[in-house]
Backbone as CSV, one residue per row, in Angstrom:
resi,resn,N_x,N_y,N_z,CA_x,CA_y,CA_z,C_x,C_y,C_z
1,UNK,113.551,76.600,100.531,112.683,77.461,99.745,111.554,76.621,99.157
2,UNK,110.552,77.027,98.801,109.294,76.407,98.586,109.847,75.967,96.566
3,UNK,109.163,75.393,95.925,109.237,75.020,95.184,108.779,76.192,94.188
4,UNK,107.325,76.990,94.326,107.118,77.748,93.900,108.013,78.846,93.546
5,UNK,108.771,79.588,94.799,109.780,80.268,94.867,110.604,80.243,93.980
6,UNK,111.133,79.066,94.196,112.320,78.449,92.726,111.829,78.749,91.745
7,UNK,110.807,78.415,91.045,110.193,78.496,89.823,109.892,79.747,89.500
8,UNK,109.205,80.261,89.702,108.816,82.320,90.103,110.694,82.502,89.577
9,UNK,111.347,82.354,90.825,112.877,82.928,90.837,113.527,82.646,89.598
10,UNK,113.245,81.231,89.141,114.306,80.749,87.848,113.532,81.784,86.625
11,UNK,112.428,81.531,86.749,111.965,82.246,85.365,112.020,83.855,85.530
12,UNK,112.012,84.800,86.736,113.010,86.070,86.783,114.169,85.585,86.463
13,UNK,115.146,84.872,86.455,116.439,84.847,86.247,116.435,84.951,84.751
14,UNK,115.453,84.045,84.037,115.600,83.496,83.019,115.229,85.172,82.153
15,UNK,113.941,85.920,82.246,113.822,87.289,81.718,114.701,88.236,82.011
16,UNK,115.729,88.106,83.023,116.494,89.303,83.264,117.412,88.827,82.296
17,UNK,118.402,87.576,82.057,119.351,86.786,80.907,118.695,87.661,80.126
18,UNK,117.392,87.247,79.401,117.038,87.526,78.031,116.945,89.385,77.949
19,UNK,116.677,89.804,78.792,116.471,91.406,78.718,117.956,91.827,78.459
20,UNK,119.178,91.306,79.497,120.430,91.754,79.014,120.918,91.143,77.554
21,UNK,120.569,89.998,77.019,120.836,89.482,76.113,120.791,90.546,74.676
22,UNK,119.048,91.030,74.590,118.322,91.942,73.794,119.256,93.233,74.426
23,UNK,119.763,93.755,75.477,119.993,95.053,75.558,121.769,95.112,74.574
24,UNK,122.437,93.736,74.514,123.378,94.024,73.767,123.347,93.824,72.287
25,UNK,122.278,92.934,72.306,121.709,92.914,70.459,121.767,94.600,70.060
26,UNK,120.835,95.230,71.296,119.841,96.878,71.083,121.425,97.634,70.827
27,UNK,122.320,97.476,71.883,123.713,98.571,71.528,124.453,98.007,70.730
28,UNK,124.743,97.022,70.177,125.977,96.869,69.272,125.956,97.827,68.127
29,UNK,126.696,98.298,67.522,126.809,98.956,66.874,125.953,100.672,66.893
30,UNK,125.584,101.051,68.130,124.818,102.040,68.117,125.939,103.425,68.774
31,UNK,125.804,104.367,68.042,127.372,105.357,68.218,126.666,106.649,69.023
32,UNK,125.217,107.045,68.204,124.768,108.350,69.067,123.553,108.283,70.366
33,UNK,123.427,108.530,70.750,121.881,108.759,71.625,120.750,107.601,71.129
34,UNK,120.144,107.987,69.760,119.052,108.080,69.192,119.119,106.654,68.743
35,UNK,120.326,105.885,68.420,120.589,105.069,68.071,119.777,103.682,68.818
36,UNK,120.094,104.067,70.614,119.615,103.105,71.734,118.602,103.093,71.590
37,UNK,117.956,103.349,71.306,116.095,103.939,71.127,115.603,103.096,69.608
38,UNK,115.585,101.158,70.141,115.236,100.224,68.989,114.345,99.094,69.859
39,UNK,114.194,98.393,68.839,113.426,97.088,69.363,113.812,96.334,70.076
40,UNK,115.080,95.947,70.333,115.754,95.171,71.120,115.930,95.908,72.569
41,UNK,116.561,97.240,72.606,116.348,97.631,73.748,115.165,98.167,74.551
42,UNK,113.871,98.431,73.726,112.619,98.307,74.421,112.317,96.879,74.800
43,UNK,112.347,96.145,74.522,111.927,94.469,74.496,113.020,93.902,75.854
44,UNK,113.955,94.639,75.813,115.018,93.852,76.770,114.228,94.811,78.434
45,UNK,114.093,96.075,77.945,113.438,96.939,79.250,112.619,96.467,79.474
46,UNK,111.124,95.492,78.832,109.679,95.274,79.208,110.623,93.614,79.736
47,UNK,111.763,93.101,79.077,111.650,91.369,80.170,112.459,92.032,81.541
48,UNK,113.244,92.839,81.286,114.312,93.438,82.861,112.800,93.697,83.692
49,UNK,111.936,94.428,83.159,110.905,94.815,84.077,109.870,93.785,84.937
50,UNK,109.448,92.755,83.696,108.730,91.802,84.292,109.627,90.936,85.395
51,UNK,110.950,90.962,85.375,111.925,89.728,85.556,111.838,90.601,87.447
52,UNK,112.148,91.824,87.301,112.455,92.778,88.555,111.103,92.457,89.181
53,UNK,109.786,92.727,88.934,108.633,92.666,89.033,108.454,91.216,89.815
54,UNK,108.937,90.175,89.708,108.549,88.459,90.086,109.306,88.752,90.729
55,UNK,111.177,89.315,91.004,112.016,89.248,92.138,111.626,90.152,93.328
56,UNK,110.938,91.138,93.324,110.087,91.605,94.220,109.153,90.905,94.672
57,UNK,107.880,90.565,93.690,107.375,89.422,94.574,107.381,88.327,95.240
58,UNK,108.800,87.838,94.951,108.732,86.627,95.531,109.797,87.028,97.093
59,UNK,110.211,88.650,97.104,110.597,89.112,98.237,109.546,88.783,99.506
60,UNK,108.297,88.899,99.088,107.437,89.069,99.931,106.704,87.790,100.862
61,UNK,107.369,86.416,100.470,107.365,85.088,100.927,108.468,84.607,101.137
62,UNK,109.551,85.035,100.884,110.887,84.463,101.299,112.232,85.417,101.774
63,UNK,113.326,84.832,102.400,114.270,85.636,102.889,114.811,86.223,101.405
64,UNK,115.731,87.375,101.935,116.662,88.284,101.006,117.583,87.189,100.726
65,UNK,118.172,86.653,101.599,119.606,86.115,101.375,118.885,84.991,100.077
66,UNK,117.954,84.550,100.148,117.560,83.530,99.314,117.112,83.535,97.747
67,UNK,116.383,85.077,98.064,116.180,85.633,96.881,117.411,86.215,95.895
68,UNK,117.925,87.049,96.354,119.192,87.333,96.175,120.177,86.501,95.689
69,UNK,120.315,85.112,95.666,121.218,83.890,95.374,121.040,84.079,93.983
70,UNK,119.083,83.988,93.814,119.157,84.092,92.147,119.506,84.708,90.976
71,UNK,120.100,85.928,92.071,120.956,86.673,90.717,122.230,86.485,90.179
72,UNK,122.666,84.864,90.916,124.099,84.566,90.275,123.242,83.742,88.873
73,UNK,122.350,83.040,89.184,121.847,82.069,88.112,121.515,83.159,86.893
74,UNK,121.188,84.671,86.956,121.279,85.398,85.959,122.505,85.642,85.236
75,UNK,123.501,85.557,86.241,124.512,85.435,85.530,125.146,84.668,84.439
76,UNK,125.003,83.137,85.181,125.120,82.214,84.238,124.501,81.910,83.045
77,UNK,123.145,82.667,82.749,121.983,82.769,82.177,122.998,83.371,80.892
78,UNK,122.950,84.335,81.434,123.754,85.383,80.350,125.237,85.437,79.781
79,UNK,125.652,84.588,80.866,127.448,83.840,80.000,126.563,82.910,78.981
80,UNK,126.079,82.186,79.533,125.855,80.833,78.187,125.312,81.555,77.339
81,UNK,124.584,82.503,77.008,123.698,82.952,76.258,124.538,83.999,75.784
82,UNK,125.991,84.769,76.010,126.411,85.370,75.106,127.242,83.762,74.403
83,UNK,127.412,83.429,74.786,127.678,82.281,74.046,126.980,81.642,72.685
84,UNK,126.287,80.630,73.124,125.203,79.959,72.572,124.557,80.912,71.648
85,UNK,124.331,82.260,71.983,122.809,83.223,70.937,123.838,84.420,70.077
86,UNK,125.277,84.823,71.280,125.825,85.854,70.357,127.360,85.784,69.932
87,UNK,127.555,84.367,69.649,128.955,83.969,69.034,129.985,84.018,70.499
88,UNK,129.385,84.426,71.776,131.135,84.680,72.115,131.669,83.605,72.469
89,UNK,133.455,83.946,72.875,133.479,82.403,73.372,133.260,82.102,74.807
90,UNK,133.518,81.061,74.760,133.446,80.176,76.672,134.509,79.208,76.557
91,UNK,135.171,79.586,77.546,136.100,78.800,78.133,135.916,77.846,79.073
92,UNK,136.777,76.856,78.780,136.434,75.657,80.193,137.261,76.024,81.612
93,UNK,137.360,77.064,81.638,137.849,77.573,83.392,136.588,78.015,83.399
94,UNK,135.706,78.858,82.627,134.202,79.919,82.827,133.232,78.787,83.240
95,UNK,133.353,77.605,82.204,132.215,76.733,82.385,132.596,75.704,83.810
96,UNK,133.697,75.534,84.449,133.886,75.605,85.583,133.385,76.059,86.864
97,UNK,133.215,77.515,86.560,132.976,78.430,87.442,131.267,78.709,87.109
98,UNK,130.927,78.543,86.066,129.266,78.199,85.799,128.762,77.333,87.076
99,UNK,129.453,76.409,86.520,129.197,74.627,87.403,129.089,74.942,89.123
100,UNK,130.249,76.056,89.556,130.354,76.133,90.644,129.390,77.086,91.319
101,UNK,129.331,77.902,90.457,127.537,78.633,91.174,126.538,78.443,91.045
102,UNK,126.137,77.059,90.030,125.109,76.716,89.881,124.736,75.612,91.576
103,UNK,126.255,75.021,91.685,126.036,74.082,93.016,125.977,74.997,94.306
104,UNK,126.287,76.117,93.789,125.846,77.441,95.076,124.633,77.348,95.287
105,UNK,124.194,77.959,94.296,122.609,78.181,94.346,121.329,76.901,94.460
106,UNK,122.304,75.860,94.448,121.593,74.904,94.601,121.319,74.371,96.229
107,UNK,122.545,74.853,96.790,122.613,74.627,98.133,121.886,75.569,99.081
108,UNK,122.156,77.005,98.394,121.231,77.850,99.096,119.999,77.519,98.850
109,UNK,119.354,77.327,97.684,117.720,76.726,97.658,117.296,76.067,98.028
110,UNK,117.855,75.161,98.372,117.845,73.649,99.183,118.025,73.432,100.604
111,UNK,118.818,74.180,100.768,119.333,74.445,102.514,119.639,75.535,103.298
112,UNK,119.804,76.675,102.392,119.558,78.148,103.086,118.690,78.216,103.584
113,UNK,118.838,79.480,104.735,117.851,79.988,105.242,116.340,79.961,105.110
């Protein structure tokens, strides 16, 4: 994958983390309808959007299978970050399994398709 790619891709990874991050700030504690309808969950919809927005474009210079990898690194994005930003815990089997899709995605970027 081009270098660009990566970069474009990490920083979608990195706004989709933060959009889910803000979308559970936006629901915690929210019981009716009217409730979802705050700052956190507009703010988490405008980074999900920009984040979707760069993973489309960068569809358009590179394979699926490649693009697609980067949505495990969202994942990890968003374990550490309920971590680290919203108290939860992490376990060292999770941060294990962090480690192990990060060397996924490293291999697919590097040597995939």
């Amino acid at each position: 994958m081009k270098i660009s790619a990566v970069l474009l891709l990490t920083f979608s990874a990195f706004s989709a983390a933060a959009g889910r991050l803000l979308f559970k700030v936006g629901a915690t504690e929210a019981r009716q309808l009217i409730d979802f309808a705050n700052v956190p969950i507009f703010g988490g919809l405008l980074l999900y959007g920009i984040s979707t927005s760069i993973w489309i474009y960068a569809l358009s210079s590179e394979l699926l299978v490649n693009v697609y990898a980067f949505t495990a690194l969202t994942f990890v994005l968003v374990y550490l970050g309920g971590g680290f930003f919203l108290g939860e815990s992490i376990s060292r089997a999770a941060v294990a399994g962090v480690l192990l899709v990060l060397a996924g995605l490293y291999l697919i970027a590097a040597h995939g398709g």
